[in-house]
C-alpha positions, 0 to 999 in steps of 0.5 A, spaced: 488 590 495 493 589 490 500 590 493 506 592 489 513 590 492 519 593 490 526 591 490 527 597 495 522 593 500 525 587 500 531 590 503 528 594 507 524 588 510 530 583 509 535 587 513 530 587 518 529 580 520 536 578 519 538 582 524 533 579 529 535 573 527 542 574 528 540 577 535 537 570 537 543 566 534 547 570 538 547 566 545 547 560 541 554 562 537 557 563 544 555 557 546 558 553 541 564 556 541 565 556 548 562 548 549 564 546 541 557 542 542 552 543 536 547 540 543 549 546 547 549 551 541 542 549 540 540 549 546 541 556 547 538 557 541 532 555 543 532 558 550 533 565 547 527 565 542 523 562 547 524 569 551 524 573 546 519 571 541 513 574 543 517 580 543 520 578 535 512 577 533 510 585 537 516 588 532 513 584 526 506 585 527 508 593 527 513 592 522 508 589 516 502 590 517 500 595 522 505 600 521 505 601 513 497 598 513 494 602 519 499 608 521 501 610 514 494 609 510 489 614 514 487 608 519 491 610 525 486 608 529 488 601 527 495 601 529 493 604 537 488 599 537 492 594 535 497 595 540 492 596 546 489 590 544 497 587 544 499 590 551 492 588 555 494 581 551 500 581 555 497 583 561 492 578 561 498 573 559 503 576 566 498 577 571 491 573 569 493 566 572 498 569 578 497 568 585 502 571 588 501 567 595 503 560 591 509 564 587 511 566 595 510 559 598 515 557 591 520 561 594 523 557 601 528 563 602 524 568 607 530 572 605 528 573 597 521 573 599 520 580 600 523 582 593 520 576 590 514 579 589 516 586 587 521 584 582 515 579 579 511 585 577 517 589 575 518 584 570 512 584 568 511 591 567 518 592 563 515 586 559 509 590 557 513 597 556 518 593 552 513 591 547 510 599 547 518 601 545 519 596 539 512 598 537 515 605 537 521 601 534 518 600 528 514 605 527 520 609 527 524 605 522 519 606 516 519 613 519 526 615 516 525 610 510 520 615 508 523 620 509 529 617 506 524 616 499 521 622 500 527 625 499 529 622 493 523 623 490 523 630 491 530 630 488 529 626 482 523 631 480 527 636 481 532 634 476 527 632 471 525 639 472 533 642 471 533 637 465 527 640 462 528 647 463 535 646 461 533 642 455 528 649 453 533 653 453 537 650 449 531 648 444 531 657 445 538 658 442 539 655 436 532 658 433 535 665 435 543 664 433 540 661 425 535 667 425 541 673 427 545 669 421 540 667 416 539 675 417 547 677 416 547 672 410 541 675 406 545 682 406 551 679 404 547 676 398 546 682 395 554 685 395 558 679 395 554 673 392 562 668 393 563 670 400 556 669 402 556 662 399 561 661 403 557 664 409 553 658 408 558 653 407 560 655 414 553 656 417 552 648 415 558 647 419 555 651 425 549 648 424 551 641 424 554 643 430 549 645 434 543 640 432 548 634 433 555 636 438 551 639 443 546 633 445 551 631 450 551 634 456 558 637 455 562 637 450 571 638 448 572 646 449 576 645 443 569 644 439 566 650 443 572 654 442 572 653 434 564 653 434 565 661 437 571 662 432 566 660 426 560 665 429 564 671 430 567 670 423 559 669 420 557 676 425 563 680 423 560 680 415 555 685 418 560 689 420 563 695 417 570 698 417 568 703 423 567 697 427 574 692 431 572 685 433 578 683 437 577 674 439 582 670 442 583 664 446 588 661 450 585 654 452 590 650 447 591 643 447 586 642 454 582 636 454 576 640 459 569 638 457 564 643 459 557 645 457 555 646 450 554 653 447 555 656 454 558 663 452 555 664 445 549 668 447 553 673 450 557 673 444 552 674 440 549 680 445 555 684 444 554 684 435 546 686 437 548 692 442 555 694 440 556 695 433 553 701 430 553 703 422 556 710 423 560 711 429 567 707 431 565 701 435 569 695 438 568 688 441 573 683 445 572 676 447 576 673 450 577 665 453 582 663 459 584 656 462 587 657 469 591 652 472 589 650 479 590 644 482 582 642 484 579 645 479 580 648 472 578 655 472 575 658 465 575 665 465 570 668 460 571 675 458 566 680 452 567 688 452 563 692 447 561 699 445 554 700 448 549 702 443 542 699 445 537 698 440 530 701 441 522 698 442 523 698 434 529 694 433 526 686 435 533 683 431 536 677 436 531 679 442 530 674 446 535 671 450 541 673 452 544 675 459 538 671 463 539 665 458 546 664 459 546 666 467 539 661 468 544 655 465 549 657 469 545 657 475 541 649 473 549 647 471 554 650 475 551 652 482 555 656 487 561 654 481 561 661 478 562 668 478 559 673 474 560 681 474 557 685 469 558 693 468 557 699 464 563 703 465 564 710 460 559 707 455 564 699 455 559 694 457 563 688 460 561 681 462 566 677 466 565 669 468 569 665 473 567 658 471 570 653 476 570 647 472 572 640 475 577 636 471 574 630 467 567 633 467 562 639 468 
């Protein structure tokens, strides 16, 4: 049977015999600081793992092989039995060649004599019942390592899952925000060939963004807020002279890091439900950093005329309100507030984002 030891398992049986080794260096520590004599200390020493050896060896019989090899390997018959096997040992040992009218003869004080004997078979079951508790011992101390590492397995797998998934949502959001603006260029070509040459000039920049900028976890909110200037300019060639497209951004000069392209799906909802060809239409986007002397509060605000688009209407479907508050669950945990209304026909998202300083 081939046995894999880690690093983790060197320390953990490392800690183990150093701290038995320490407790049987104890007395002959004091003894040479009380004696100044390495004699003395040695002496003590011997005493000491004389005493306790057998109880060392019960605690390492469980702690290497009958424990992990019996207890945790389906075979706990093996660590049962194994230990019945060291109490009737120990029994033997005490009681086997024990005659308890030579021990009383031993004893010339009548006095002590009464107690002698009980005090004898008192040891002995401590004995028996020590060696029971440091196998108990043992196994309880693999226990909570377990425990330990099956926690920490569990917790990794659970951020490869949120990496995954948030690696997805990414994946789904740059495909969906080229198709809505390859759409928007396509219409410009036929009225304005200049401005949409422009158009693409700028769609490469965005681009380029997105496929390299946006592959570290957070980037500059500076990058994010240019990048959401830029996307609102190349959706408002949509737009006509029936439609106001207000935006402003109050986070100058903050070195704050956040996730990448945290906001730009609700921006993008509100150009694919606000605007509409042949009534009055209106957007507001807004970003603001709040001080505060923990955290940063970014707030977040997108209001638009509500015109929702039918069965028929498939342009931008797909992500949306789910993706950006699924991000900000997998990132932002108990860090957000999110409030949503429809109120005399203004659809309003409003995001409360507290970011600490220095990081996401």
């Amino acid at each position: 049977m081939k046995v894999n030891i880690t690093r983790q398992d060197i320390i953990f049986y490392g800690l183990q015999i150093a701290a038995w080794l320490a407790f049987l260096m104890v007395p002959a520590i004091s003894a040479f600081i009380a004696t100044q004599s390495w004699t003395g200390a040695m002496q003590a020493f011997d005493m000491n793992a004389r005493i306790h050896w057998s109880s060392a060896a019960i605690y390492f019989l469980n702690t290497f092989v009958l424990v992990p090899y019996g207890y945790y390997r389906g075979r706990r018959w093996l660590f049962w039995v194994g230990n019945a096997v060291i109490l009737v040992a120990l029994a033997y040992v005490w009681f086997y060649n024990f005659d308890p009218q030579t021990f009383l003869e031993r004893i010339p004080n009548e006095r002590y004599r009464q107690y002698a004997l009980s005090n004898f078979y008192a040891s002995a079951l401590v004995a028996i019942l020590m060696s029971a508790f440091l196998a108990g011992v043992a196994l309880l101390v693999h226990h909570v390592r377990r425990t330990m590492v099956i926690k920490q397995q569990l917790k990794d797998e659970q951020q490869k899952r949120t990496e995954a998934e948030l690696l997805w949502l990414k994946n789904q959001l740059n495909p969906h925000f080229l198709f809505n603006t390859l759409n928007n260029i396509s219409s410009l070509v036929q009225i304005d060939a200049d401005k949409a040459q422009d158009a693409i000039a700028q769609l490469s920049d965005l681009m380029r963004y997105a496929m390299y900028e946006t592959r570290r976890e957070t980037v500059p909110i500076q990058g994010e807020i240019d990048f959401m200037r830029n996307y609102i300019s190349l959706m408002k060639l949509r737009c006509n002279d029936k439609t106001e497209v207000n935006a402003a951004f109050r986070v100058q000069g903050s070195k704050l890091e956040i996730a990448p392209l945290l906001f730009i799906s609700l921006i993008e909802n509100a150009f694919k439900h606000g605007i509409s060809s042949s009534r009055p239409s209106k957007i507001d986007i807004s970003l603001e950093l709040l001080p505060d002397p923990a955290h940063s509060v970014l707030v977040f605000s997108c209001a638009n005329t509500n015109y929702p688009k039918d069965d028929a209407d498939r342009s931008g479907s797909g992500i949306g309100l789910e993706n950006t508050r699924r991000r900000l669950d997998l990132i932002y945990p108990s860090r957000y507030t999110w409030e949503q209304s429809l109120v005399d026909n203004i659809f309003r998202v409003r995001i409360t984002l507290k970011v600490k300083n220095g990081n996401r």
